[in-house]
C-alpha positions in Angstrom: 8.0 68.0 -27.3 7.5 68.5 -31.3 10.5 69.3 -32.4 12.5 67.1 -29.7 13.6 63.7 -30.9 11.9 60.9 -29.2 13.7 59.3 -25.9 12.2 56.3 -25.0 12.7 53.8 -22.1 11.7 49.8 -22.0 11.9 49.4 -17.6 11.5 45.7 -17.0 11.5 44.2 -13.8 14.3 41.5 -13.4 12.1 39.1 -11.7 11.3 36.0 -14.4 12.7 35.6 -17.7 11.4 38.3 -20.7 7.9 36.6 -21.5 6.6 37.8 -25.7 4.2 40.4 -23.8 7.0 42.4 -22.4 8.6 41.8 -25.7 6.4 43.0 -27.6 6.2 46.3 -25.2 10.3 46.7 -25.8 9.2 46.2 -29.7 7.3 48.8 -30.1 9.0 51.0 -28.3 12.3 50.5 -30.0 10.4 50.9 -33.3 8.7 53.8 -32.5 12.3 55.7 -31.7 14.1 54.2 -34.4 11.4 55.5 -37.0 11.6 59.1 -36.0 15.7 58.8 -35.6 15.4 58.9 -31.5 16.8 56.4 -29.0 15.7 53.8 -26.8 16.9 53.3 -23.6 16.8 50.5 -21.4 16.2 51.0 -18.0 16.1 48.3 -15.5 13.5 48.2 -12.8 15.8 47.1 -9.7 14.3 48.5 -6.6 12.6 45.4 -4.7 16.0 43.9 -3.8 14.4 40.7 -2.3 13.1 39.9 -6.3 15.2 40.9 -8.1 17.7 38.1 -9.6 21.1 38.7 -11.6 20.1 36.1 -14.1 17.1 37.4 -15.1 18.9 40.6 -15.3 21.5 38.9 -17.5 18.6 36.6 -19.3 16.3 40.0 -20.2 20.0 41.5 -22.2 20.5 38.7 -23.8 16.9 38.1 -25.2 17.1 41.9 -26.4 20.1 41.6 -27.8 19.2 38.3 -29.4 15.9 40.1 -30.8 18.6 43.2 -31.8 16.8 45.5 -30.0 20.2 47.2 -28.8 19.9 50.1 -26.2 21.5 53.3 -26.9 21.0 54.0 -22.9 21.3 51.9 -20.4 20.9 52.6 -16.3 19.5 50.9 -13.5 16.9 52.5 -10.9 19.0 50.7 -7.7 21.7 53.3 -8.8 19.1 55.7 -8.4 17.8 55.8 -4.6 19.4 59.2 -3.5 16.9 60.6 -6.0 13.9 58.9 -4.9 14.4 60.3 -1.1 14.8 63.8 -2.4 11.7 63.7 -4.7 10.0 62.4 -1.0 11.3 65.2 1.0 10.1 67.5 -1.5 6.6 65.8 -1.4 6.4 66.1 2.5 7.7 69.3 2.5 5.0 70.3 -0.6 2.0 68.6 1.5 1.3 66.0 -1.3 2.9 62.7 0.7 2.0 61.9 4.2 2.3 58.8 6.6 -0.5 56.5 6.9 0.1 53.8 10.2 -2.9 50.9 9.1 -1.7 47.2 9.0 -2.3 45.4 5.8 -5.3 43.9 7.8 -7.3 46.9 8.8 -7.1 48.3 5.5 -9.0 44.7 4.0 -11.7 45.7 6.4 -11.9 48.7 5.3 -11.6 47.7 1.7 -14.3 44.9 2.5 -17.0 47.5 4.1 -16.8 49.9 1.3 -17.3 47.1 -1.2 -20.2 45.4 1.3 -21.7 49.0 1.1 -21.4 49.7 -2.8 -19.1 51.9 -2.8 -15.7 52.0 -4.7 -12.4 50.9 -2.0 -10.9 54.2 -2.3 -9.0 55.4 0.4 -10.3 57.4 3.1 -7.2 59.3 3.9 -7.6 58.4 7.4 -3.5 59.3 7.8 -4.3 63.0 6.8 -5.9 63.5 9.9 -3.8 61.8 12.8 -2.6 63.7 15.2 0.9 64.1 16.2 -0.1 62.1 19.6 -1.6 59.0 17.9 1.6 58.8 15.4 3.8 58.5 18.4 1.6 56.1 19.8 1.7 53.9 16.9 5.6 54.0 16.4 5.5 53.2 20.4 3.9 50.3 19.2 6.1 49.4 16.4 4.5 50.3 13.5 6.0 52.0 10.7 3.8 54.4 8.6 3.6 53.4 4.8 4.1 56.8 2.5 0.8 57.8 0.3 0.6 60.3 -2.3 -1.9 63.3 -1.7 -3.7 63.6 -5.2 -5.9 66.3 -6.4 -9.4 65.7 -6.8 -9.5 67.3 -10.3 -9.4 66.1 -13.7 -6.7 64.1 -15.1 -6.3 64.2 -18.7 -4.1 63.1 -21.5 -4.3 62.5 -25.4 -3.2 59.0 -25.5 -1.0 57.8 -28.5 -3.7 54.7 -29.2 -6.4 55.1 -26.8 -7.3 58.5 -28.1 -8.5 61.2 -25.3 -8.3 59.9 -21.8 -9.8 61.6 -18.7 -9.7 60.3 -14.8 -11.4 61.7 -11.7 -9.2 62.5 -9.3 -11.3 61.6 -6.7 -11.8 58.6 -7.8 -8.6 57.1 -7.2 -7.1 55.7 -3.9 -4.0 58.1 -2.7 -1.1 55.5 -3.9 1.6 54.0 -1.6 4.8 55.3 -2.8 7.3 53.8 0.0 6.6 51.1 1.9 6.5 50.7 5.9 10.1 49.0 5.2 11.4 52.1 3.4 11.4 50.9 -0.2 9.9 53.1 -3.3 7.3 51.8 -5.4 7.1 51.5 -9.1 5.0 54.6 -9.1 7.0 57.3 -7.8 10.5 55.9 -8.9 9.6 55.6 -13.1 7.8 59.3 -12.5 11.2 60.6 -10.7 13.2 58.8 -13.7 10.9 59.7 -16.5 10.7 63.4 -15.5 15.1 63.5 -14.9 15.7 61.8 -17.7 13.8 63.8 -20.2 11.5 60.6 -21.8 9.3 61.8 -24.1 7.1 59.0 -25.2 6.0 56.2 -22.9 4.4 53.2 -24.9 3.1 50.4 -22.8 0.0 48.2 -21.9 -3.2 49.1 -21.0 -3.1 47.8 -17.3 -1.1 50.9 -16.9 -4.0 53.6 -17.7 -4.6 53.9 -13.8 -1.5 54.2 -13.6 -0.3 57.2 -16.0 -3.2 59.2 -14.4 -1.1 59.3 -10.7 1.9 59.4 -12.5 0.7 62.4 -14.5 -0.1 64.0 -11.0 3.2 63.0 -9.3 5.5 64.4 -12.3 3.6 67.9 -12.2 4.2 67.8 -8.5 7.8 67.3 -8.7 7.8 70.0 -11.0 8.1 67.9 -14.6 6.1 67.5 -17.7 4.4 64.3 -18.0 5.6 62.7 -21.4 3.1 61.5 -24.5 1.6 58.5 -24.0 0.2 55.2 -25.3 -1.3 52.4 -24.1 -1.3 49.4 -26.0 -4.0 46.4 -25.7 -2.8 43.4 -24.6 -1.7 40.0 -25.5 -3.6 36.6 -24.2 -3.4 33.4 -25.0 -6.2 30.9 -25.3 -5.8 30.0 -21.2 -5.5 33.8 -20.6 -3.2 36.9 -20.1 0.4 36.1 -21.0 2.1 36.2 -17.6 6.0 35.9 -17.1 5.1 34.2 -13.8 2.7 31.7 -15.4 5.5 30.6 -17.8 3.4 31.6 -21.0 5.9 32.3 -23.8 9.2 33.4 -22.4 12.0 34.5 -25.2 14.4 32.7 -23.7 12.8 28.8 -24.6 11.7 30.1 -27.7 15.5 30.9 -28.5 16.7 28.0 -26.8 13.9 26.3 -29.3 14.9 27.6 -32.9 12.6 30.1 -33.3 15.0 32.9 -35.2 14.8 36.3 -33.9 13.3 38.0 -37.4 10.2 36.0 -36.5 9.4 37.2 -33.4 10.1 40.7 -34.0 7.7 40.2 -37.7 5.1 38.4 -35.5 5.0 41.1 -32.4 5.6 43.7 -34.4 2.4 43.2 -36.7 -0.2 41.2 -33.9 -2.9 43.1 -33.4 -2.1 46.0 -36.1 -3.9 46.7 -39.3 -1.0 44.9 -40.8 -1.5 41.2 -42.4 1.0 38.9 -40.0 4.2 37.7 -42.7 7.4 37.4 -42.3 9.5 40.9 -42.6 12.8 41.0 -44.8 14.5 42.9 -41.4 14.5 44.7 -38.6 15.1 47.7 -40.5 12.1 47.4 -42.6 9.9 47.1 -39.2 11.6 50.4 -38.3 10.6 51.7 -41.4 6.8 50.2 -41.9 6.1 51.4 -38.3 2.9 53.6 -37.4 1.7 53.6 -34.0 -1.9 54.4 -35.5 -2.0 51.0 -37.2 -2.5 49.8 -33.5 -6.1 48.3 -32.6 -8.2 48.7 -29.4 -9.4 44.9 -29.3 -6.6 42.5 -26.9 -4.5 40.8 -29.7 -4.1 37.0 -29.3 -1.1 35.6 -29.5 -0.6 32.4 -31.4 2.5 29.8 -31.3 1.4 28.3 -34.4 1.3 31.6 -36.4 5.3 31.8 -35.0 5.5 28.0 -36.0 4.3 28.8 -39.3 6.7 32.0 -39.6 9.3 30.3 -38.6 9.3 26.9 -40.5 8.6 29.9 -43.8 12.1 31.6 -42.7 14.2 28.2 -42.7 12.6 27.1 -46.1 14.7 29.9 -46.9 17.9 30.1 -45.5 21.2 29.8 -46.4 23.3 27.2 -44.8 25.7 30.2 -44.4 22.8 31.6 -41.9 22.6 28.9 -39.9 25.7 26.3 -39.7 27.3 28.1 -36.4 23.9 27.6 -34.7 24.1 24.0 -35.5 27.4 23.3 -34.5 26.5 24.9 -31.0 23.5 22.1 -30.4 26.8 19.4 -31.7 25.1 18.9 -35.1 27.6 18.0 -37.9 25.8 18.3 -41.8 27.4 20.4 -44.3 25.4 22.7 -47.2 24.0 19.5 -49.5 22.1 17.8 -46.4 21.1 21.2 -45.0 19.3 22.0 -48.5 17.8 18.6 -48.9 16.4 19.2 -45.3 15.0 22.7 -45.3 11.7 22.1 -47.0 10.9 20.0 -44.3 11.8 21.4 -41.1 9.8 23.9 -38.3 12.2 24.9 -36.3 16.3 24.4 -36.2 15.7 21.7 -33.7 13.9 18.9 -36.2 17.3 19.1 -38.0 19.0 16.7 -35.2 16.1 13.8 -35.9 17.3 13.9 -39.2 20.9 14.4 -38.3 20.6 11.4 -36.0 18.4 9.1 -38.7 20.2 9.6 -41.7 24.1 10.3 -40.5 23.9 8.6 -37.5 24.1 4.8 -37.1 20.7 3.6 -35.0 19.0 0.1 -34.6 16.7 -1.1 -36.7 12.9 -2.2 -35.0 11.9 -5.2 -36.6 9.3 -7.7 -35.5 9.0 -9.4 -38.8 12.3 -10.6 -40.3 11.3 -12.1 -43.1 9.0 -9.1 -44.2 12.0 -7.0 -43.7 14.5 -9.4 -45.4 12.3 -9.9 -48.5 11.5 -5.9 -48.9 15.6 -5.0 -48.9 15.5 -7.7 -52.2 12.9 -4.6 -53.6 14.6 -1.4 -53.4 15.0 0.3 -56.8 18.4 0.2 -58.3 19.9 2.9 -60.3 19.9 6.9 -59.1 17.8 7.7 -55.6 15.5 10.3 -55.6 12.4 11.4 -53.3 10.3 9.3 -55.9 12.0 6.1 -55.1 10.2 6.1 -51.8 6.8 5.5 -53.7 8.0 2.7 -56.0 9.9 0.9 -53.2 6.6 0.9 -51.5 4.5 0.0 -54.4 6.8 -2.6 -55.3 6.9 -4.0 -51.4 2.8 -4.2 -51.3 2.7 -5.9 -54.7 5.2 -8.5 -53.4 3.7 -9.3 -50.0 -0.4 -8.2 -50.4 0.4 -5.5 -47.3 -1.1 -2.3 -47.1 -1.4 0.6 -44.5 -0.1 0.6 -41.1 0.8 -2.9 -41.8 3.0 -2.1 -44.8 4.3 1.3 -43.4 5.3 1.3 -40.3 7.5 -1.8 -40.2 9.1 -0.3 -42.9 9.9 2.7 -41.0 11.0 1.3 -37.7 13.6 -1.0 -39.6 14.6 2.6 -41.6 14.9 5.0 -39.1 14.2 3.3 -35.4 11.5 5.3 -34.9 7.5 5.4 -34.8 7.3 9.1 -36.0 9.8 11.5 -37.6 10.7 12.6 -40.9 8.9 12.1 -44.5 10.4 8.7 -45.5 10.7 10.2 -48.7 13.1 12.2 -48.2 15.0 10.1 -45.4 15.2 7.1 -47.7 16.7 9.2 -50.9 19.2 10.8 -48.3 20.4 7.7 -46.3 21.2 5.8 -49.3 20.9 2.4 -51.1 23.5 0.6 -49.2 22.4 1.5 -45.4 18.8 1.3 -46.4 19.2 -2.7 -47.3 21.7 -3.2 -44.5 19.0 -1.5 -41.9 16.2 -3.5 -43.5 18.5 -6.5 -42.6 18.5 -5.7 -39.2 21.9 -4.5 -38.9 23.2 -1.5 -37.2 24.1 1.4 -39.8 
């Protein structure tokens, strides 16, 4: 595989929305093609029809897309059934698949009485030796065998892309299911069919796969392919745990819908748990062109929203107006260029820039519980040209007029400014609303 160009596949399951985990997974892969001028290919993992949802298929395109990981392949394994039955016949004609007739229920006791004994719950390949009689019985009975995988009790080896040399005992390892009693492949022998057809090269993924490459390595040299390269990355956690599409721990679709910008997340999950200090990239293209697979550590890589946060708060500080006006229009936020760059410096994510869209252009209702506080403060508000300064010497000049200080000179001023008990500096607010509305909101009336 040296001197063919890398084919790569990202083969999400469309069952939950693309959590940064899975992300990250397409990341790398896409990088790693795109560095040695190969292609990535997304192939979507289809086959259990009773989880599989259109939207999330939709959802996991558009949060590519959105990340611009484009696909130079695209297919789908439901397309792909016909292939799966004839990599089973040739299994069952080989002597490497075989039917197996236990209920989900004897197999726990079984599972339970190795484990009560100290021994590892590997299968006891009990279906091997069933005679033709006592198969007929059980489909007299209504069961329907479940298909396993006959694997060789030998070594299993591979020089892993991160984890460095990796060996398995074949006897070690449970023969795996590959169709179910209702007729329906499993993961494991459809991405070996697939992988093998479709000529990947290079499968990068996470670590909870290791088991998993060694009986995939076994099934692809059965059906006659050679297994790819692979690497297994660590994974991500966050402080509760492992990130989890089902738990609902990071999904790319809220953090689009929340103003992170797309350049973060690939700079973040491209560089979280490399060698690699964690800043913001100029582009996608220079990810592509920074990227090492050996820069990847060992150690599971925790994944922080705050290091995003701070990312993406360092991104807007320096954007264009140009960059971002069509995204504001789409949330129904009206500014032009001026506001946005008197903003910028103070904003996290796209989002803050409605509270100050709503404070400053907006009319609102002033709070005030003290009238006469509020009346005799609008009489203090520097004249001349308004700056962020004007802020402090409107204040001073308020607490040297009335003795207040604190929360008992702050906060009433900023409920009668901006209607609200939190928000923006007032700094900035006051120089961008103006003179006039300041001392008509400090008035109590409605500007």
């Amino acid at each position: 595989m040296a001197d063919t160009l890398p084919l790569v596949r990202f083969a999400p399951s469309p069952t939950g929305w693309l959590h940064v985990g899975n992300a990250r997974t397409a990341l790398m892969n896409y990088l790693f093609a795109k560095s040695l001028g190969g292609q990535f290919m997304l192939r979507i993992d289809d086959t259990d029809a009773e989880r599989s949802r259109a939207e999330y298929e939709e959802g996991l395109k558009q949060d590519l897309q959105w990340l611009r990981l484009e696909w130079d392949v695209l297919t789908k394994q439901s397309d792909r059934f016909a292939k799966y039955d004839e990599a089973k016949m040739k299994l069952v004609t080989d002597g490497r698949l075989y039917p197996c007739y236990e209920t989900a229920e004897e197999l726990e006791v079984k599972r339970k009485m190795l484990i009560g004994r100290g021994l590892p719950p590997v299968y006891d390949r009990a279906g091997l030796t069933d005679s033709d009689e006592k198969r007929q019985a059980y489909e007299a009975e209504g069961r329907r065998p479940h298909w396993r995988f006959k694997l060789e009790h030998a070594p299993i080896r591979w020089d892993d892309m991160v984890r460095g040399p990796v060996e398995f005992q074949g006897g070690n390892l449970s023969d795996p299911v590959l169709f179910r009693e209702d007729g329906v492949v499993l993961f494991t022998l459809a991405t070996s069919v697939d992988d093998g057809e479709m000529g990947i090269t290079h499968i990068i993924r996470g670590e909870d796969h290791v088991s998993n490459t060694a009986i995939q390595v076994q099934i692809m040299e059965a059906l006659g392919y050679r297994p790819p390269v692979f690497g297994h990355m660590a994974l991500l956690k966050m402080k509760e745990g492992k990130i989890s599409k089902r738990a609902g721990g990071g999904d790319i679709k809220s953090l689009r819908e929340n103003g992170v910008f797309p350049l973060v997340m690939t700079s973040y999950l491209a560089r979280i748990g490399t060698s690699d200090a964690i800043e913001l990239a100029p582009s996608l293209e220079e990810l592509v062109a920074q990227f090492d697979i050996k820069k990847l550590g060992r150690a599971m890589a925790n994944y922080d929203p705050a290091e995003v946060e701070r990312l993406n708060q360092k991104l807007l500080h320096l954007m264009p107006f140009s960059e971002v006006h069509a995204q504001l229009d789409a949330r129904g936020i009206s500014i032009d260029a001026a506001f946005w760059e008197s903003i910028k410096a103070n904003l996290t994510t796209l989002d803050d820039v409605r509270d100050w869209w709503e404070i400053i252009q907006q009319p609102i209702t002033p709070q005030i519980a003290d009238p006469a506080f509020a009346s005799e403060a609008a009489t203090l508000l520097p004249t001349g040209e308004w700056s962020e300064a004007s802020w402090d010497q409107f204040v001073a000049a308020v607490k040297e007029k009335t003795g207040r200080k604190g929360k008992e000179l702050f906060m009433p001023l900023r409920l009668a400014l901006t209607g609200m008990e939190h928000g923006p500096e007032m700094k900035t607010v006051l120089a961008l609303i103006g003179r006039e509305r300041a001392e008509k909101r400090l008035k109590g009336e409605v500007a």
